[in-house]
C-alpha positions in Angstrom: 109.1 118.5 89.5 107.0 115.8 88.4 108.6 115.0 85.3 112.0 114.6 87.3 110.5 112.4 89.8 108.8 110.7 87.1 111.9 110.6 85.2 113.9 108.6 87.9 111.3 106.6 88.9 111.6 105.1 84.9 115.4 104.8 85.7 115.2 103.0 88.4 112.4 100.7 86.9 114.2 100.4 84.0 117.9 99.3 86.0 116.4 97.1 88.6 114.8 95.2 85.1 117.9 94.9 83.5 119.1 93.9 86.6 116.9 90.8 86.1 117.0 90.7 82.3 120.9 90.1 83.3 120.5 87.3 85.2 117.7 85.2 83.7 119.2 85.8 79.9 122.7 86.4 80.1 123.0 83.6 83.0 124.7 86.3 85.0 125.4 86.0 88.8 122.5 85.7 91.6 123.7 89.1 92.6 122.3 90.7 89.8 119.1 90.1 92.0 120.5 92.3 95.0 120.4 95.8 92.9 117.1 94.6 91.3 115.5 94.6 94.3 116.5 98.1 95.8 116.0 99.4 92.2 112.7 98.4 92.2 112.1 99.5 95.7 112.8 102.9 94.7 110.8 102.8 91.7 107.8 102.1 93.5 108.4 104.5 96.4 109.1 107.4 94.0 105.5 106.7 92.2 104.0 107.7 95.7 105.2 111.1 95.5 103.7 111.7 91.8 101.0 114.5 93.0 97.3 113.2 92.0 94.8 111.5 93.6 94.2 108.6 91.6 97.0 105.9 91.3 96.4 104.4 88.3 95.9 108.1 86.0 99.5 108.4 88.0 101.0 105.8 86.4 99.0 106.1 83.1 100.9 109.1 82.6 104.2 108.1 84.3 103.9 105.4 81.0 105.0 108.1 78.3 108.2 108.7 80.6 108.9 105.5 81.0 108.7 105.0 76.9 110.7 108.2 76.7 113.3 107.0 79.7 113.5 103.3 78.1 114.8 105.0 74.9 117.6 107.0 76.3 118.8 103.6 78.3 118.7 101.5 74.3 121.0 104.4 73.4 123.3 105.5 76.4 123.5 102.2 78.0 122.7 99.4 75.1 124.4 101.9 72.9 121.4 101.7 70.2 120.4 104.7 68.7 116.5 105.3 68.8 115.1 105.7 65.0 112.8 107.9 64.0 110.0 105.3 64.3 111.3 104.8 68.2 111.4 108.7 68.6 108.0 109.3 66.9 106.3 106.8 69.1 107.8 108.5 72.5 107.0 111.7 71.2 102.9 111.1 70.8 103.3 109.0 74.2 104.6 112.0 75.8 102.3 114.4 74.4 99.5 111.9 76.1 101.2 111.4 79.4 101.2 115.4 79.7 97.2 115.4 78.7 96.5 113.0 81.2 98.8 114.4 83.9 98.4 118.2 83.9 94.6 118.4 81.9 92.1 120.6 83.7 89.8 118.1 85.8 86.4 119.3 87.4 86.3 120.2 90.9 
């Protein structure tokens, strides 16, 4: 369950950025700012439900699902297909988020 909360927290990260990206880049409308803001609302709520008692090892490993979320938005939404570099890279990031997320801790 993590992984999916964790997984559209990154979405929502990810739009309400873009959201921004649109607006301060591409010169797009001011109400590029309105779904920016709820995006990153829910972003940040949904990082409160990630189950461990330290915030920052939460998003430490939230980190590798962002990498892993960012790359599906260069290829479903920028319609850039990830190399084998990008994929590589997610991969070990991934790897590390699980470590950090689901490794045995003392008591």
């Amino acid at each position: 369950m993590t992984l999916i909360v964790f997984a559209i927290a990154a979405a929502a990260e990810i739009a309400g950025c873009f959201a921004v990206w649109m607006w301060m880049r591409h010169e797009a409308s001011s109400l590029w700012l309105v779904p920016a803001l709820i995006s990153l609302g829910v972003f940040a709520w949904l990082l409160t439900l990630a189950p461990s008692e330290f915030a920052g090892r939460s998003y430490a490993a939230y980190g590798g699902v962002y990498i892993a979320t960012s790359l599906a938005w260069l290829w479903v939404i920028e319609k850039q297909r990830p190399d084998p570099w990008d994929l590589t890279g997610a991969a070990i990031c991934l790897v590390g988020a699980g470590i950090i997320l689901f490794g045995s801790r003392p008591v």
